[in-house]
C-alpha positions in Angstrom: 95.8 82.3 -7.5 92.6 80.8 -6.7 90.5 78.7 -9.4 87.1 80.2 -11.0 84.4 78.9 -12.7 83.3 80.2 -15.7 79.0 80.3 -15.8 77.1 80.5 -18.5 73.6 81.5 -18.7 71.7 78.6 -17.9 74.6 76.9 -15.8 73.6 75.8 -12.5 76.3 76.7 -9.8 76.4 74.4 -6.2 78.4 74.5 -3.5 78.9 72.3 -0.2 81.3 71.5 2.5 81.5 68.6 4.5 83.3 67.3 7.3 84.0 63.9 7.3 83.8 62.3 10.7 87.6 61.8 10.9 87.7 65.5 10.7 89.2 66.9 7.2 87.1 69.6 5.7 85.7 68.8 2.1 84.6 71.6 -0.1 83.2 71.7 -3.5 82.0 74.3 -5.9 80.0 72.1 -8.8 78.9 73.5 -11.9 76.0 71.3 -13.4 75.3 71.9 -17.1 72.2 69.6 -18.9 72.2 67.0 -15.7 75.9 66.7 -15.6 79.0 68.1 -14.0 80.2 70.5 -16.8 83.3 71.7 -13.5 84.1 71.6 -10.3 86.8 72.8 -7.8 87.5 70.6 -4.6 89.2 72.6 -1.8 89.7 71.6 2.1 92.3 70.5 4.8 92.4 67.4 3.5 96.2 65.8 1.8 96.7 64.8 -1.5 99.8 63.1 -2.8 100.8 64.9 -5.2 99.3 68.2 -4.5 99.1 68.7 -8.1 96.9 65.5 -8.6 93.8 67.7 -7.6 93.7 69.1 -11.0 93.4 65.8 -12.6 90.4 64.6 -10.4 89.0 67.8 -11.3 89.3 67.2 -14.9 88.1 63.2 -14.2 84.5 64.2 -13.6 83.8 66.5 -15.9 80.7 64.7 -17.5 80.3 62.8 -14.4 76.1 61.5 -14.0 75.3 62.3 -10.1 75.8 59.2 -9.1 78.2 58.3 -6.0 79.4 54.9 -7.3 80.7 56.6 -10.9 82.1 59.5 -9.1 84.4 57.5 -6.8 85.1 55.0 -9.7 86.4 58.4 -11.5 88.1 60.2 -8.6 90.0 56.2 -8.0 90.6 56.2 -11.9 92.4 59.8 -11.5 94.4 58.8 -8.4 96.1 56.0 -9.9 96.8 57.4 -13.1 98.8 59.9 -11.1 100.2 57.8 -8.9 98.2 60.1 -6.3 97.1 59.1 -2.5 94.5 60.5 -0.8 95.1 61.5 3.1 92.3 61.6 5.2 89.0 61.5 3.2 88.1 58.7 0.4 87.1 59.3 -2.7 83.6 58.0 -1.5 84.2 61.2 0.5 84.4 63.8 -2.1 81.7 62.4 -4.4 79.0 62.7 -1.2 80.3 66.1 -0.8 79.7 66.5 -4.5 76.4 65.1 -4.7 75.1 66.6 -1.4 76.3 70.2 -3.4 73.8 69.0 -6.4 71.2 68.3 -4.3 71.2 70.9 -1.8 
């Protein structure tokens, strides 16, 4: 079943994909409420370890500034609190894709 977004008026809805130049497919769908990420849904052909973890760095930057450094330092925070590994893309990865979604 695929994940929605729910948008309110006012909400601000991005979306972006980026491939990163070993070749895994990044997108995003970022929903930006008063100057921060209020949700977002990450898809691509990139591996995650557990699958399930995806939900979790999801949930990890909801209130997230724009900034690259937190964004990582969130996405890294979610990873190890699920004992999750990331196969080809970084977290340094998704947050550009993020950012380049808010900005685009």
């Amino acid at each position: 079943m695929p994940r929605r977004i729910g948008i309110s008026q006012g909400d601000k809805m991005k979306q972006f994909a980026y491939k990163v130049p070993a070749g895994k497919l990044i997108k995003v769908k970022v929903l930006l409420e008063s100057n921060r990420i209020s949700e977002v849904i990450i898809t691509g052909d990139f591996f995650l370890h557990p699958e399930e973890g995806l939900h979790e760095i999801e949930q990890s930057l909801k209130g997230s500034s724009f900034e690259i450094p937190e964004m990582a330092a969130r996405i890294r925070k979610a990873l190890e609190s699920i004992d999750g590994q990331l196969i080809g893309v970084s977290p340094e990865d998704f947050a550009l894709t993020i950012r380049n979604a808010i900005y685009s």
